[in-house]
C-alpha positions in Angstrom: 108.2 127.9 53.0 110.9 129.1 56.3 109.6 132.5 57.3 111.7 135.1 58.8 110.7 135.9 61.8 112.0 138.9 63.8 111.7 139.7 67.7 112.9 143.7 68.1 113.6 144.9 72.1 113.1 148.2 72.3 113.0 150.9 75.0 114.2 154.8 74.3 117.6 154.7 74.2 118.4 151.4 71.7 116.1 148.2 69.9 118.1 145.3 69.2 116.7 144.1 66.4 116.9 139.6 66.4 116.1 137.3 63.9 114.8 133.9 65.4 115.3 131.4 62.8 117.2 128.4 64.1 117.9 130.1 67.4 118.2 133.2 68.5 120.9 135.3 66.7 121.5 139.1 66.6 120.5 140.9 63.4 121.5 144.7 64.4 120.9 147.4 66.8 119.8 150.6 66.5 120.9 153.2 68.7 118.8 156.6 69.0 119.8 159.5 69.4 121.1 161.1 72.8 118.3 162.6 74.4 117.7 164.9 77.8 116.0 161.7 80.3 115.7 164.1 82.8 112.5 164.8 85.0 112.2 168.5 83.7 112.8 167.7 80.1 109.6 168.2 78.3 109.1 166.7 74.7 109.5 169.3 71.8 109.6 169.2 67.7 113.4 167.9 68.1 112.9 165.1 70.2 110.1 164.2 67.9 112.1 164.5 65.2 114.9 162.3 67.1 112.1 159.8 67.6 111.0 159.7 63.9 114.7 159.3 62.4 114.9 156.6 65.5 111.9 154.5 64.9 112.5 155.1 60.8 115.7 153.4 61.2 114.5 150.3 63.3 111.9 149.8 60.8 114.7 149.4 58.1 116.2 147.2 60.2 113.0 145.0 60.1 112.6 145.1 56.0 113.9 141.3 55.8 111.2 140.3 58.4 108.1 138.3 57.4 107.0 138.3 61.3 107.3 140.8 63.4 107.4 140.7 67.3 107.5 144.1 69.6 108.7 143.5 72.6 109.9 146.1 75.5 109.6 147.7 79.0 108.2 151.0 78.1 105.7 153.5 76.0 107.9 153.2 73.7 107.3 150.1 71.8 103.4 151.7 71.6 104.7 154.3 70.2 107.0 152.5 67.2 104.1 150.3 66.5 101.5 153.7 65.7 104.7 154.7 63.8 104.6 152.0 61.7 100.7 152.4 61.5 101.3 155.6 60.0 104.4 155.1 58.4 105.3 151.8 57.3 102.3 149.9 55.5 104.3 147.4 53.7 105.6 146.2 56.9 102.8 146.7 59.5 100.7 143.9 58.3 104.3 141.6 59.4 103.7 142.9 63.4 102.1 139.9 64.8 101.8 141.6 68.3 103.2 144.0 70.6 104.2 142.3 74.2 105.4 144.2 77.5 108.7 142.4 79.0 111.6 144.2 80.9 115.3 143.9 79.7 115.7 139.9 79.2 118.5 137.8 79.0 119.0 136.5 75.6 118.1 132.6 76.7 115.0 134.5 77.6 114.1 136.2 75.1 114.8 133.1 72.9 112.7 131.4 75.2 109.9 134.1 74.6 110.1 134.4 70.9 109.9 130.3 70.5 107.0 130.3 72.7 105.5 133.2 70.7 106.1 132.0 66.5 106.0 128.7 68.0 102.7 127.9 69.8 101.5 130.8 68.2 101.5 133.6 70.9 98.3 135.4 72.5 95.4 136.4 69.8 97.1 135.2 66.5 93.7 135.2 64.5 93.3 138.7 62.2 96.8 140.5 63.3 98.6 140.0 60.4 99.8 136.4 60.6 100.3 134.8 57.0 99.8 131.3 59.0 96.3 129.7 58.0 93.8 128.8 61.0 91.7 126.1 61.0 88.2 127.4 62.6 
């Protein structure tokens, strides 16, 4: 059985959402919403409402996904993944791990998502993985 294995970049402004089967190929982005990135701006009930309608939208992005890689530069990939801890329990057990990388090429991000579903990434054991271990 082929699973469907998903890599999603994400930062505060977008997450490109990418499938990996056969190579690398772009599934969808999600945009969020415009928000204030300046040094004064202090968070508040809208942009937490921004962030929820964001990270609710990338998550439906991610339904098709059996195995789910978060990748990014920034807080926010910590915070989508204690979204989806909180919000998403049919596809949280899919998020294999959570990996800090800056804005990558595609080759490089193809080269990171093969070395991650193929050898099997850092820690596979107990996170979710519907792969069987020998021990």
């Amino acid at each position: 059985m082929s699973l469907n294995q998903s890599i999603v970049w994400i930062d505060a402004e977008e997450a490109q959402v990418l499938g990996v089967e056969n190579g690398l190929h772009h599934r969808s982005t999600v945009q969020a919403e415009d928000k204030d990135t300046s040094a004064e701006s202090q968070p508040n009930d809208e942009d937490s409402g921004k962030e929820t309608a964001f990270f609710h939208n990338v998550a439906r992005a991610l339904d098709w996904a059996d195995e789910i890689l978060i990748v990014g530069p920034s807080v926010t990939k910590v915070a989508f993944l204690k979204y989806m801890h909180k919000n998403n329990h049919a596809i949280d057990p899919r998020i294999l791990g959570v990996e800090s990388i800056e804005r990558p090429t595609d080759a490089e991000l193809a080269a990171f998502a093969n070395l991650y579903f193929t050898l099997g990434g850092p820690a596979r054991s107990g996170n979710g993985s519907r792969r069987d271990t020998a021990e």
